[in-house]
mmCIF file of the N, C-alpha and C atoms, coordinates in Angstrom:
data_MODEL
# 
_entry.id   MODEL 
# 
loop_
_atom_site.group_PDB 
_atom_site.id 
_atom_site.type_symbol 
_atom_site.label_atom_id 
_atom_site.label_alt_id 
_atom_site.label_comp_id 
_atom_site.label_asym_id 
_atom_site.label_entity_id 
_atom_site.label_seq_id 
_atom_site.pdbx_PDB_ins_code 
_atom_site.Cartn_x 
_atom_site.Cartn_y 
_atom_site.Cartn_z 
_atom_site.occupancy 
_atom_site.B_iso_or_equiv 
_atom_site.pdbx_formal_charge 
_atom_site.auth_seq_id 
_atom_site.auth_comp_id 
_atom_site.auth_asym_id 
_atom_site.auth_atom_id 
_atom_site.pdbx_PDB_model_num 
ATOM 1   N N  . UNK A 1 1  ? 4.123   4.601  14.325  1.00 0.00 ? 1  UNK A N  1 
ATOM 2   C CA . UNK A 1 1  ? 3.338   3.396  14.135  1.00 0.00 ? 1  UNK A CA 1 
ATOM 3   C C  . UNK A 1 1  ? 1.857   3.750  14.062  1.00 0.00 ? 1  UNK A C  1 
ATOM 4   N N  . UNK A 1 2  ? 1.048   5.116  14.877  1.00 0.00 ? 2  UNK A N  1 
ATOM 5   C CA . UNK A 1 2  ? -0.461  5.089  14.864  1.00 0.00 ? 2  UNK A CA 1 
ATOM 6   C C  . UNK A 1 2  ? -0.262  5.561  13.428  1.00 0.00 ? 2  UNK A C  1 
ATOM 7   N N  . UNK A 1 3  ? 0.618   6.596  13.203  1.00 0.00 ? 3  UNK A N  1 
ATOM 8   C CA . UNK A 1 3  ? 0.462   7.068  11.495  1.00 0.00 ? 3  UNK A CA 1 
ATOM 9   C C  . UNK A 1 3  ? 0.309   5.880  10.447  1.00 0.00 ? 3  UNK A C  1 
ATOM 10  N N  . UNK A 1 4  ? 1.468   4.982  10.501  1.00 0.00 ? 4  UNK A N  1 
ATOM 11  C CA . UNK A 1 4  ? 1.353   3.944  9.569   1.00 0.00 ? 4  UNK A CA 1 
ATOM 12  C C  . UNK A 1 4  ? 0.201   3.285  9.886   1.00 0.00 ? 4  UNK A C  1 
ATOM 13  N N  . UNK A 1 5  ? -0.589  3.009  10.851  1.00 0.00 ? 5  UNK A N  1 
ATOM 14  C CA . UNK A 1 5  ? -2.239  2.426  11.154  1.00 0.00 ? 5  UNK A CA 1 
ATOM 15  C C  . UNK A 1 5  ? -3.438  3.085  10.207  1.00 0.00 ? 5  UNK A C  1 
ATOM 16  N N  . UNK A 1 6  ? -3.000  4.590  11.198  1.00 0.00 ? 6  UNK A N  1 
ATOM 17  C CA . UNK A 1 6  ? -4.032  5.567  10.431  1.00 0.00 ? 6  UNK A CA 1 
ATOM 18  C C  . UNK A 1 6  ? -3.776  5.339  8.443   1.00 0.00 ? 6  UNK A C  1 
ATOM 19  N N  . UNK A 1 7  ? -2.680  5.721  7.757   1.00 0.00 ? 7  UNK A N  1 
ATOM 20  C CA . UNK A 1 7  ? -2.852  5.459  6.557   1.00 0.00 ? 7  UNK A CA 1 
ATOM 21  C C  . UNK A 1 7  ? -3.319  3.833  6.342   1.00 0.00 ? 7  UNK A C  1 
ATOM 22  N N  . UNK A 1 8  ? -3.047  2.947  6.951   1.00 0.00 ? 8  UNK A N  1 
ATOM 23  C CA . UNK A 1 8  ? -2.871  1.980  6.000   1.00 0.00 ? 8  UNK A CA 1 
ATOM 24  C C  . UNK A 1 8  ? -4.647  1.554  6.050   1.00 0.00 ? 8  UNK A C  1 
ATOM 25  N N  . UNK A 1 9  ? -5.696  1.973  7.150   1.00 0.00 ? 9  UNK A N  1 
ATOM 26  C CA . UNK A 1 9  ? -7.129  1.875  7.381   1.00 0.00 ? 9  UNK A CA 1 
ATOM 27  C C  . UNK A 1 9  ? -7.624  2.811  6.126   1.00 0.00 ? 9  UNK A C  1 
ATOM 28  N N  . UNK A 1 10 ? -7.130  4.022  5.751   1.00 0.00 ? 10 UNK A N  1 
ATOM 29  C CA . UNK A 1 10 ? -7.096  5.093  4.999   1.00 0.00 ? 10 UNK A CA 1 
ATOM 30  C C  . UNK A 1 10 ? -6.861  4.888  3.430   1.00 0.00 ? 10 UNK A C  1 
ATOM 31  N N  . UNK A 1 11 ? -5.841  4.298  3.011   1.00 0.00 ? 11 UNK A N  1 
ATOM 32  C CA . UNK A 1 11 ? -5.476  3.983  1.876   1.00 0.00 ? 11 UNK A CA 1 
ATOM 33  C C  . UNK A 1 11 ? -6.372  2.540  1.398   1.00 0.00 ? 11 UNK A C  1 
ATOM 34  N N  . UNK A 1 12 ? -5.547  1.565  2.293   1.00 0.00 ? 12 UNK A N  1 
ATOM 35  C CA . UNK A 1 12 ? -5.731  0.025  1.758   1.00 0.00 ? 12 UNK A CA 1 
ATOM 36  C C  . UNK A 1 12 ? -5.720  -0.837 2.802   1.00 0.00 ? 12 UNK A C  1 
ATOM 37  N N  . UNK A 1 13 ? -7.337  -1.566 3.063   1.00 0.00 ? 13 UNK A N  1 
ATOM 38  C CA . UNK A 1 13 ? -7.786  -2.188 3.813   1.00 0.00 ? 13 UNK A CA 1 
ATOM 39  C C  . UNK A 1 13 ? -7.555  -3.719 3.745   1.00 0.00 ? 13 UNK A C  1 
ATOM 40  N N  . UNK A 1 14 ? -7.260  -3.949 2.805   1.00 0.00 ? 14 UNK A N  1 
ATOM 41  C CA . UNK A 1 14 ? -6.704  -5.375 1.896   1.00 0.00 ? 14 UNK A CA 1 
ATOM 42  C C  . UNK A 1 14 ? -6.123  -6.131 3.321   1.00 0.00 ? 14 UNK A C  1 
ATOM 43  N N  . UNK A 1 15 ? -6.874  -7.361 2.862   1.00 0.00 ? 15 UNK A N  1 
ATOM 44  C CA . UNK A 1 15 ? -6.798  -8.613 4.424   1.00 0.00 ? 15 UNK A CA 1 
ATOM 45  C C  . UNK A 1 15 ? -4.715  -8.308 4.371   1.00 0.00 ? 15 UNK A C  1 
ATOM 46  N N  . UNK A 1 16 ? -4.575  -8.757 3.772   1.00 0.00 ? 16 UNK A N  1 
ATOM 47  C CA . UNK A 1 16 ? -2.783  -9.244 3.127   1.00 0.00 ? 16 UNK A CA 1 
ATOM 48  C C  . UNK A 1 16 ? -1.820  -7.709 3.929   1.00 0.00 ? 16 UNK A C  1 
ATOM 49  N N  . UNK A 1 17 ? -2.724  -6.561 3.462   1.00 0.00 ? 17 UNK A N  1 
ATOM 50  C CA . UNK A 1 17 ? -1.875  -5.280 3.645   1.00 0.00 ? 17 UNK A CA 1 
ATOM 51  C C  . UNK A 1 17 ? -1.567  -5.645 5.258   1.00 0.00 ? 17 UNK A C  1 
ATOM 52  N N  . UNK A 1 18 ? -3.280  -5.444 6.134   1.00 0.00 ? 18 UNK A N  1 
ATOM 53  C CA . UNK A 1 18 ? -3.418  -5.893 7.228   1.00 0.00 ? 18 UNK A CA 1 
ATOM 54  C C  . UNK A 1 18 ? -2.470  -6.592 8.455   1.00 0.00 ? 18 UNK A C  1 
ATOM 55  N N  . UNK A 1 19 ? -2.162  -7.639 7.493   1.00 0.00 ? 19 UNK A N  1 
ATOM 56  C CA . UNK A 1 19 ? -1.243  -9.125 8.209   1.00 0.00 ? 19 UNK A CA 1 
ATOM 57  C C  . UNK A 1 19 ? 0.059   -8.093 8.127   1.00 0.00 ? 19 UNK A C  1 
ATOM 58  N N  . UNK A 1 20 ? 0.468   -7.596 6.742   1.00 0.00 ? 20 UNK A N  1 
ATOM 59  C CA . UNK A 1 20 ? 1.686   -6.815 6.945   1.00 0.00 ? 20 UNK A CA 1 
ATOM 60  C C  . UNK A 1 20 ? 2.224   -6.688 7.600   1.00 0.00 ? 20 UNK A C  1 
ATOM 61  N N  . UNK A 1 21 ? 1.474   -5.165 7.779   1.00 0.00 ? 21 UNK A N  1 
ATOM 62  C CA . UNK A 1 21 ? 1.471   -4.283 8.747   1.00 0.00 ? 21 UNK A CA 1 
ATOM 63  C C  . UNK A 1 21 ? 1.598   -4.531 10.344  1.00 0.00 ? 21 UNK A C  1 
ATOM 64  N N  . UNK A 1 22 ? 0.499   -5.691 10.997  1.00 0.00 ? 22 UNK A N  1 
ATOM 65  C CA . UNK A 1 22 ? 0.416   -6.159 12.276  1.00 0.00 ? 22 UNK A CA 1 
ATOM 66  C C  . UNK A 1 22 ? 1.721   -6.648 12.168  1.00 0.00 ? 22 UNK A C  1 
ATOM 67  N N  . UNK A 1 23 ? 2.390   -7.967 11.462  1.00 0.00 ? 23 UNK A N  1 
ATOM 68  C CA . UNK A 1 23 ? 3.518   -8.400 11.263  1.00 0.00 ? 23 UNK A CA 1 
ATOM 69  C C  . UNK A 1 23 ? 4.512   -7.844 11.597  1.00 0.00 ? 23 UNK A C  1 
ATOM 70  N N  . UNK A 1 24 ? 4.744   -6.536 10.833  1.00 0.00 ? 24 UNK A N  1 
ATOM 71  C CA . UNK A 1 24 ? 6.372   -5.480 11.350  1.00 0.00 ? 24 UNK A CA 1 
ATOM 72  C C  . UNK A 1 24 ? 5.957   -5.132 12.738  1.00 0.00 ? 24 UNK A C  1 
ATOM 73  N N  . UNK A 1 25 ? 4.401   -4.183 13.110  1.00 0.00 ? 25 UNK A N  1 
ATOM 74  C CA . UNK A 1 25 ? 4.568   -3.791 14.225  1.00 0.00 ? 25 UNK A CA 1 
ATOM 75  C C  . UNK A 1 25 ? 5.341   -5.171 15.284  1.00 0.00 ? 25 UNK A C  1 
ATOM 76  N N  . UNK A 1 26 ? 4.480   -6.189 15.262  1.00 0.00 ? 26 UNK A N  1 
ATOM 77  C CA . UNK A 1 26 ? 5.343   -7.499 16.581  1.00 0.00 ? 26 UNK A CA 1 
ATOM 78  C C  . UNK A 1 26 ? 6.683   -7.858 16.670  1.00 0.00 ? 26 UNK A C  1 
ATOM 79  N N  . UNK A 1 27 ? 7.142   -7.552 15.153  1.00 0.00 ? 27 UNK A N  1 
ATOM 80  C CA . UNK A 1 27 ? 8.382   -7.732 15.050  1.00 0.00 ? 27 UNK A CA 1 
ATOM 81  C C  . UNK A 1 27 ? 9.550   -6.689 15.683  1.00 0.00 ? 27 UNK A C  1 
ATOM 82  N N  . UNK A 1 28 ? 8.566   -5.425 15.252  1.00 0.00 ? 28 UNK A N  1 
ATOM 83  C CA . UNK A 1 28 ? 9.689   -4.204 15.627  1.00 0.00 ? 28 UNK A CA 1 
ATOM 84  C C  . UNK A 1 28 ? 9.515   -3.892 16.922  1.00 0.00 ? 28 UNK A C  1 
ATOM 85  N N  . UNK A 1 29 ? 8.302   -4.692 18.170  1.00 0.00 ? 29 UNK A N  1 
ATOM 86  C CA . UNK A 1 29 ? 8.391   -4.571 19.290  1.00 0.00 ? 29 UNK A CA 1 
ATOM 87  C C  . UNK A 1 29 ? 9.411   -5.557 19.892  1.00 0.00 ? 29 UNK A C  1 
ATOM 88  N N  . UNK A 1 30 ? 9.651   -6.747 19.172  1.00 0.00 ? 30 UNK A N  1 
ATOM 89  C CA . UNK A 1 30 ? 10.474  -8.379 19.709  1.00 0.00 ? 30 UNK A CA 1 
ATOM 90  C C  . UNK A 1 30 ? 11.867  -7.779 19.412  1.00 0.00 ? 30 UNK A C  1 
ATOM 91  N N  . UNK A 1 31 ? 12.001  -7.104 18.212  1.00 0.00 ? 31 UNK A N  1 
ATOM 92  C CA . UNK A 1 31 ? 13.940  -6.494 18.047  1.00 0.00 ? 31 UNK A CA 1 
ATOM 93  C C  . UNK A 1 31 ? 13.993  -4.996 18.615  1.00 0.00 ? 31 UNK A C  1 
ATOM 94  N N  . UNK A 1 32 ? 13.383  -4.327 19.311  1.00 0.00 ? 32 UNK A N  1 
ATOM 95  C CA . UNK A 1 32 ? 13.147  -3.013 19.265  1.00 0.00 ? 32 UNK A CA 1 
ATOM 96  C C  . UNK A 1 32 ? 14.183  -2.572 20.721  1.00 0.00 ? 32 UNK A C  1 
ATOM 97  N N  . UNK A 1 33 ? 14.095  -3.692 21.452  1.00 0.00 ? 33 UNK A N  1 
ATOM 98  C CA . UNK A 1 33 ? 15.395  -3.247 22.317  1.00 0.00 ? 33 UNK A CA 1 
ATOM 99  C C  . UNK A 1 33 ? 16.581  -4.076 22.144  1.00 0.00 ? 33 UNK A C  1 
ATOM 100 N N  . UNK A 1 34 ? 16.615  -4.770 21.624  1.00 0.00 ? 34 UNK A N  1 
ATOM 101 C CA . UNK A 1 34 ? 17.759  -5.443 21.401  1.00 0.00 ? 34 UNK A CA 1 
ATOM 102 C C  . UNK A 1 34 ? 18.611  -5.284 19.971  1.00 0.00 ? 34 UNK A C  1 
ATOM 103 N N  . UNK A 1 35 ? 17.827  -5.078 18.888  1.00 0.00 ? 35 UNK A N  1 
ATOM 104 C CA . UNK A 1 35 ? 18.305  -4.404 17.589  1.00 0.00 ? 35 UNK A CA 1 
ATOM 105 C C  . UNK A 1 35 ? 17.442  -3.148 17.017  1.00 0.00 ? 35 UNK A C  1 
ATOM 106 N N  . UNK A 1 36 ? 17.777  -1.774 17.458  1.00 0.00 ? 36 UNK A N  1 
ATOM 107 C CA . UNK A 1 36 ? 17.112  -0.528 16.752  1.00 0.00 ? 36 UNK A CA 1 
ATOM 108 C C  . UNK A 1 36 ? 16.868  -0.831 15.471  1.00 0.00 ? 36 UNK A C  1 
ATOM 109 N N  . UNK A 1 37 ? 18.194  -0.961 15.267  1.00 0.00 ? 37 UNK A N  1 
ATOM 110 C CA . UNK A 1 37 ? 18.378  -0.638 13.301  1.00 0.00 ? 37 UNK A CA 1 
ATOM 111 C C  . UNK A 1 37 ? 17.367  -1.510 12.825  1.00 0.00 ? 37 UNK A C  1 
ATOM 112 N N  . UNK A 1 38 ? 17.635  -2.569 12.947  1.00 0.00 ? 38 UNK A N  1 
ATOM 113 C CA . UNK A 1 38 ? 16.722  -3.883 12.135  1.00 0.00 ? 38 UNK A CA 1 
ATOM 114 C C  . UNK A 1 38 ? 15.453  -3.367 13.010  1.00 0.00 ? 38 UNK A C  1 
ATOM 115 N N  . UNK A 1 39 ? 14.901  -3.167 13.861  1.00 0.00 ? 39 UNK A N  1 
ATOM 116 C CA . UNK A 1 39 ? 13.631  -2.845 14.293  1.00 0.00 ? 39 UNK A CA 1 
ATOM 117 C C  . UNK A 1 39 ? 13.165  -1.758 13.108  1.00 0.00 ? 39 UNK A C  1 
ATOM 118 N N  . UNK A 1 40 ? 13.786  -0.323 13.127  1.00 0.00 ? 40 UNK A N  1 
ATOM 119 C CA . UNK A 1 40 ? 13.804  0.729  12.406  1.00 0.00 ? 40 UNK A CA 1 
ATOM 120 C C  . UNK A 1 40 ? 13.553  0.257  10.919  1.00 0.00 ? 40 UNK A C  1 
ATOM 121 N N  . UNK A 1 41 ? 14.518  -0.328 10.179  1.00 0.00 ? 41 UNK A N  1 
ATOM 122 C CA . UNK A 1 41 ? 14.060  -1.292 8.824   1.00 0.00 ? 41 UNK A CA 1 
ATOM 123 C C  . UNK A 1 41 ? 12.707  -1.612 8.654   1.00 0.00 ? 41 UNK A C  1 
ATOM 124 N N  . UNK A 1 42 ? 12.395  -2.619 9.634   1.00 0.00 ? 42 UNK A N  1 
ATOM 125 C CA . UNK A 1 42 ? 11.415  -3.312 9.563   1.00 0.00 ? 42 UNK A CA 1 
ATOM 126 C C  . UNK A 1 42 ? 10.021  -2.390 9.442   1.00 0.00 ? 42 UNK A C  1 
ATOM 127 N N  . UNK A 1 43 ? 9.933   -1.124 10.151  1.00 0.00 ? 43 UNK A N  1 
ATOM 128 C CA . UNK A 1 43 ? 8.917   0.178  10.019  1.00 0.00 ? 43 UNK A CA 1 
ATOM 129 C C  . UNK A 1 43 ? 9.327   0.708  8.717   1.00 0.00 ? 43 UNK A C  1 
ATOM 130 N N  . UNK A 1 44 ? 10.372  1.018  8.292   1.00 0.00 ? 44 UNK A N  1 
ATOM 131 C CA . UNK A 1 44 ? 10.552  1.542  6.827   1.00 0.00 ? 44 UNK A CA 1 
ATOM 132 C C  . UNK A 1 44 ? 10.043  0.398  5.688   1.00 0.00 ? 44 UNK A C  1 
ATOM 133 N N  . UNK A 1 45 ? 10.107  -0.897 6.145   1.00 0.00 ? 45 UNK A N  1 
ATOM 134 C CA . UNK A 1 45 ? 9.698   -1.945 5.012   1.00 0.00 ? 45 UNK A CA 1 
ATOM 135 C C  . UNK A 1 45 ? 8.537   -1.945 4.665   1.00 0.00 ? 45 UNK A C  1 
ATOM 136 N N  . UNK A 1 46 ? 7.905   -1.682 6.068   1.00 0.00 ? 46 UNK A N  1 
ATOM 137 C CA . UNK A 1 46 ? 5.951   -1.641 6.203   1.00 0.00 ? 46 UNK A CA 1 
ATOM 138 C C  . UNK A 1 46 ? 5.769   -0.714 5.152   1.00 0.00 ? 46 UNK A C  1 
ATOM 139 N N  . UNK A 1 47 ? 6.348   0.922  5.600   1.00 0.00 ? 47 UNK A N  1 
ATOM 140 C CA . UNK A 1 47 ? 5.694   1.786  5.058   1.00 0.00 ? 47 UNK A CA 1 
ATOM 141 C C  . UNK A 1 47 ? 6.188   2.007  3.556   1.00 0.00 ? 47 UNK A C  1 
ATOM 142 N N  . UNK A 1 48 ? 7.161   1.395  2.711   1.00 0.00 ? 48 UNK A N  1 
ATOM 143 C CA . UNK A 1 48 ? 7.227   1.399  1.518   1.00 0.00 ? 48 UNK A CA 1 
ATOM 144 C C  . UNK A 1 48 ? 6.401   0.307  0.596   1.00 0.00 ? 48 UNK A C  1 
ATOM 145 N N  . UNK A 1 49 ? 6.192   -0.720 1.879   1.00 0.00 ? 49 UNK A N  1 
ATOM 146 C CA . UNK A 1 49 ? 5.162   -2.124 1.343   1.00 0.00 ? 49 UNK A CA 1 
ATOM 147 C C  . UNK A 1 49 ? 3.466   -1.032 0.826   1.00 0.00 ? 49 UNK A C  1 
ATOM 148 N N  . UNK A 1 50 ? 3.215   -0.671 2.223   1.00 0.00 ? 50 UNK A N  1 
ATOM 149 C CA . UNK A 1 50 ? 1.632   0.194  1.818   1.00 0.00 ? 50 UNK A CA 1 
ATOM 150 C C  . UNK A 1 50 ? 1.761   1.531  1.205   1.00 0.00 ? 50 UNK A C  1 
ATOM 151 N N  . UNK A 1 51 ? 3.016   1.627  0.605   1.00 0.00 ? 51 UNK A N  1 
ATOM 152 C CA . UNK A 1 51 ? 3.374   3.156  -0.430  1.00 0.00 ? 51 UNK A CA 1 
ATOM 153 C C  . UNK A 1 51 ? 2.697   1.833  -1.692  1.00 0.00 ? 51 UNK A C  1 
ATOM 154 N N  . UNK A 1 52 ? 3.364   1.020  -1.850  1.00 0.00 ? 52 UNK A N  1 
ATOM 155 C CA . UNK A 1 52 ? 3.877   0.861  -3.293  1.00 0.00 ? 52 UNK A CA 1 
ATOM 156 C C  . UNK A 1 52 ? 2.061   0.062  -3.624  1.00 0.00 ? 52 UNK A C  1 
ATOM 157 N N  . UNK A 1 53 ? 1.654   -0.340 -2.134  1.00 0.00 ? 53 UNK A N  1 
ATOM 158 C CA . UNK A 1 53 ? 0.242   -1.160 -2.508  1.00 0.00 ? 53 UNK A CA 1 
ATOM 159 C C  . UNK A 1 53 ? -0.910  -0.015 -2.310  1.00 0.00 ? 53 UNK A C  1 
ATOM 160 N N  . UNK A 1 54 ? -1.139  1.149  -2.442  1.00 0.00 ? 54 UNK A N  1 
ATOM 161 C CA . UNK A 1 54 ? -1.653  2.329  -2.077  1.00 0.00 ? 54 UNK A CA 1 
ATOM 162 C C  . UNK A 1 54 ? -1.872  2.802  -3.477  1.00 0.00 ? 54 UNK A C  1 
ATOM 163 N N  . UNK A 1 55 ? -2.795  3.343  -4.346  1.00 0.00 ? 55 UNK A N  1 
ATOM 164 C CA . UNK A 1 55 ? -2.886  3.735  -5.008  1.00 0.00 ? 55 UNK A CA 1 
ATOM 165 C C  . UNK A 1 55 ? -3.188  5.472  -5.225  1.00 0.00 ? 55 UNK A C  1 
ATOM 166 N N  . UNK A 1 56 ? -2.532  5.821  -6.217  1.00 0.00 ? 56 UNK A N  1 
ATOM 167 C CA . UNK A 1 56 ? -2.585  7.063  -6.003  1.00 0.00 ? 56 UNK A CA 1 
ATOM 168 C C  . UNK A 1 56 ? -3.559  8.043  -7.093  1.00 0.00 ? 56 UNK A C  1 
ATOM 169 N N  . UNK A 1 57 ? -3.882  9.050  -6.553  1.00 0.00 ? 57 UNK A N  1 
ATOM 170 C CA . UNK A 1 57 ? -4.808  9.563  -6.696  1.00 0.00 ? 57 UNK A CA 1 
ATOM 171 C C  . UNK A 1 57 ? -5.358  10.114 -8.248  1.00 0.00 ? 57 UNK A C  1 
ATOM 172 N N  . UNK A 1 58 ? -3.643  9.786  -9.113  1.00 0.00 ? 58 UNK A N  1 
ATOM 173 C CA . UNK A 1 58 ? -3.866  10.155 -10.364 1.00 0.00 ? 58 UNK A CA 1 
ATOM 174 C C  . UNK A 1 58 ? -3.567  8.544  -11.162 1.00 0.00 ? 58 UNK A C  1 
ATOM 175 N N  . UNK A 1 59 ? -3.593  7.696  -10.409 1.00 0.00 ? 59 UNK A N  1 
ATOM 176 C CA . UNK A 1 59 ? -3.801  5.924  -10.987 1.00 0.00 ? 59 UNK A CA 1 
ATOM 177 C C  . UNK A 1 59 ? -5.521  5.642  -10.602 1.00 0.00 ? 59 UNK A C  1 
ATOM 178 N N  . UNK A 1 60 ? -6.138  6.538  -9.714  1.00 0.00 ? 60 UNK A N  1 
ATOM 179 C CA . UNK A 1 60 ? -7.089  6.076  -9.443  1.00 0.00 ? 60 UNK A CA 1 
ATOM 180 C C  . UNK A 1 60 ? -7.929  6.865  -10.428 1.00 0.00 ? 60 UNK A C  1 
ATOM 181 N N  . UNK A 1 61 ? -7.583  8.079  -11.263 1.00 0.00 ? 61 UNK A N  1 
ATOM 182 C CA . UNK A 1 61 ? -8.333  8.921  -12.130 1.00 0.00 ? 61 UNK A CA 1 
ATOM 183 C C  . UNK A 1 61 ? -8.190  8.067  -13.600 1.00 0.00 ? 61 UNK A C  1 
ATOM 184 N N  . UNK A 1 62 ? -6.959  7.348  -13.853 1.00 0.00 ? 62 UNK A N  1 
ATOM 185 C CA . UNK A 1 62 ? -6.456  6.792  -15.161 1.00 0.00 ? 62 UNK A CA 1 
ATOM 186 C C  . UNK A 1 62 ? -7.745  5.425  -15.094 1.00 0.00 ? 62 UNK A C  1 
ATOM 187 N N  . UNK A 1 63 ? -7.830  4.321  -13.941 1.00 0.00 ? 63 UNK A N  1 
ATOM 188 C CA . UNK A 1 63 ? -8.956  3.724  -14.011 1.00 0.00 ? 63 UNK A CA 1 
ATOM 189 C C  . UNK A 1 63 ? -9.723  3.980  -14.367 1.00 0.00 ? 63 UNK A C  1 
ATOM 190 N N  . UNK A 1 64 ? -10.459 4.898  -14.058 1.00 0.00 ? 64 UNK A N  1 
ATOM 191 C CA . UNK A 1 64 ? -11.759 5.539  -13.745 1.00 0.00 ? 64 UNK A CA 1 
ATOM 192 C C  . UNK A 1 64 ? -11.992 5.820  -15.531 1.00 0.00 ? 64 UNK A C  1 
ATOM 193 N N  . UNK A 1 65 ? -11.023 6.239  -15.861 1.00 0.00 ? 65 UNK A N  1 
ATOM 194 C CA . UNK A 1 65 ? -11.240 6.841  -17.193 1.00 0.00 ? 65 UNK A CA 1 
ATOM 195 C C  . UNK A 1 65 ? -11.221 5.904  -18.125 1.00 0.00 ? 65 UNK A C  1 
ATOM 196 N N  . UNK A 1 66 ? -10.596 4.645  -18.493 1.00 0.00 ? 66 UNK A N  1 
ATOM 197 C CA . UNK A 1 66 ? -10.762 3.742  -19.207 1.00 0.00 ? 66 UNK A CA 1 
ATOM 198 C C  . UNK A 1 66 ? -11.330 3.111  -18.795 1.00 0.00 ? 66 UNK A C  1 
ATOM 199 N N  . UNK A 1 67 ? -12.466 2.900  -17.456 1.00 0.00 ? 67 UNK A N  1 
ATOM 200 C CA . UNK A 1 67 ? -13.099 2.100  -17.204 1.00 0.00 ? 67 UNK A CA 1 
ATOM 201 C C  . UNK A 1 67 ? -14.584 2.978  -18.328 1.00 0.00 ? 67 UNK A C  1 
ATOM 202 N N  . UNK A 1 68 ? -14.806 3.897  -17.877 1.00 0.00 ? 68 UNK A N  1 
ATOM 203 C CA . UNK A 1 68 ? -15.827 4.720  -18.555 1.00 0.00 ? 68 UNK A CA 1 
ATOM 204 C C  . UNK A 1 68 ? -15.426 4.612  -20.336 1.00 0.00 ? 68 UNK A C  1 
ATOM 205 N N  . UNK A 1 69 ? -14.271 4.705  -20.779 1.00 0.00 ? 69 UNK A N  1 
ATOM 206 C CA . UNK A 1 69 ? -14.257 4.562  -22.034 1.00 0.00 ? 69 UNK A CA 1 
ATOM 207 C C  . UNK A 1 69 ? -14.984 3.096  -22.620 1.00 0.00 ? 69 UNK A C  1 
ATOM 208 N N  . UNK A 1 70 ? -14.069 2.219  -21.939 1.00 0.00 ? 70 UNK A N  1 
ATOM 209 C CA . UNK A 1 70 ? -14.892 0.719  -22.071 1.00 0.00 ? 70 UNK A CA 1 
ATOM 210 C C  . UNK A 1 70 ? -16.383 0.703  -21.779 1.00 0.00 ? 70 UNK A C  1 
ATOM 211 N N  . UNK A 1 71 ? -16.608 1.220  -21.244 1.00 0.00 ? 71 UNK A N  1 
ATOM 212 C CA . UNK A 1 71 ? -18.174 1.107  -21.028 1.00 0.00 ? 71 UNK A CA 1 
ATOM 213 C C  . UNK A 1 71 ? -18.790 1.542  -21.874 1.00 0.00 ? 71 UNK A C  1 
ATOM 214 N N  . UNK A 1 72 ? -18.437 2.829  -22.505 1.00 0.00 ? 72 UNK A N  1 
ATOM 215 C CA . UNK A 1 72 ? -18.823 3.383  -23.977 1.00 0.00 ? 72 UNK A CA 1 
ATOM 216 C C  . UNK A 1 72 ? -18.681 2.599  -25.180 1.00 0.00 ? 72 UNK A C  1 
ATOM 217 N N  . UNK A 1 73 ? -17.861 1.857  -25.067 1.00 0.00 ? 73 UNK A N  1 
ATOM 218 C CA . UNK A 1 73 ? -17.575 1.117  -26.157 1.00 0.00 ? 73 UNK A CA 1 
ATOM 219 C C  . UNK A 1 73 ? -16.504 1.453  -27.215 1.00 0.00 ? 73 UNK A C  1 
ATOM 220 N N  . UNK A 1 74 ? -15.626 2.387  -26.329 1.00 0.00 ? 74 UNK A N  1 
ATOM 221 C CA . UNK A 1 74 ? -14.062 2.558  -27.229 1.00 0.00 ? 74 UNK A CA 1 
ATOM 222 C C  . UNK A 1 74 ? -12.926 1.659  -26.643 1.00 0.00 ? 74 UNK A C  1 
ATOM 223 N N  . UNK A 1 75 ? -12.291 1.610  -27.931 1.00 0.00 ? 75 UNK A N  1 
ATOM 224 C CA . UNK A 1 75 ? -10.823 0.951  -28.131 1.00 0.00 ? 75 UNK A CA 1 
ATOM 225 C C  . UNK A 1 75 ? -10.095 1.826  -27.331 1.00 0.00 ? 75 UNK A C  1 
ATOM 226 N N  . UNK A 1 76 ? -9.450  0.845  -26.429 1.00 0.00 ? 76 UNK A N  1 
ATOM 227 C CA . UNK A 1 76 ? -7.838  2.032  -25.885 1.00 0.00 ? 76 UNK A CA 1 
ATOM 228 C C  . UNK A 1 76 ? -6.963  1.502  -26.199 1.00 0.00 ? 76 UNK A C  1 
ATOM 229 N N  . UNK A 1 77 ? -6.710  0.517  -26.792 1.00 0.00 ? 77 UNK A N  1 
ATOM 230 C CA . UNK A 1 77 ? -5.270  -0.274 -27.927 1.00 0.00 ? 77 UNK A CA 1 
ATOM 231 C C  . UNK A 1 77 ? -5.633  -0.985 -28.827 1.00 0.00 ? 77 UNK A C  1 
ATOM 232 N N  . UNK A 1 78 ? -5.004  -0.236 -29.862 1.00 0.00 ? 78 UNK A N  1 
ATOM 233 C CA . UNK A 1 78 ? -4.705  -0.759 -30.951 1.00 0.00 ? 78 UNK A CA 1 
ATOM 234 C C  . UNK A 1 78 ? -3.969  -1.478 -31.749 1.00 0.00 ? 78 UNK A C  1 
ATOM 235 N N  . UNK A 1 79 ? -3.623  -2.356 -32.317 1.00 0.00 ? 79 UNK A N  1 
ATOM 236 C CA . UNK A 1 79 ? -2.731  -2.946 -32.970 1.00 0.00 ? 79 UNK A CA 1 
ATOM 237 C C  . UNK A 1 79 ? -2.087  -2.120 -34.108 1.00 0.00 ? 79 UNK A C  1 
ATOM 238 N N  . UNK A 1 80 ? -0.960  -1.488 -34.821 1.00 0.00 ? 80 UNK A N  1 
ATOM 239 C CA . UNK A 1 80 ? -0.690  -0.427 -34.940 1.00 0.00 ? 80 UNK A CA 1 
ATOM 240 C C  . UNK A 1 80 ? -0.219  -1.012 -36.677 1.00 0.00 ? 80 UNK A C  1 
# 
């Protein structure tokens, strides 16, 4: 759980990610002795939620690069 903290301050600060995240942790403390598994889920749900909302390092280079093209003033689609 500090790991999934530490990334998710790290990656994506987003109010929404935030609520998530706090969300599973209360949850997976309220089922955590009474249902593992579904507790356990509920930490795997978090951390595929802030995988999939996390951007990665070669989506963050593809921005970057058509943001600079646009700024130049090139086309990146064409009608063919």
């Amino acid at each position: 759980m500090a790991t999934l903290g530490k990334l998710m301050l790290r990656e994506n600060r987003d109010f929404h990610v935030i609520q998530e995240i706090e969300a599973a942790f209360k949850q997976y403390y309220l089922l955590g002795k009474s249902h593992k598994e579904g507790a356990y889920n509920l930490l795997i749900a978090a951390t595929r939620y802030l995988a999939a909302h996390a951007p990665t390092m070669r989506s963050q280079a593809q921005t970057y690069q058509m943001a600079y093209r646009l700024h130049k003033g090139e086309r990146l689609f064409e009608d063919g």
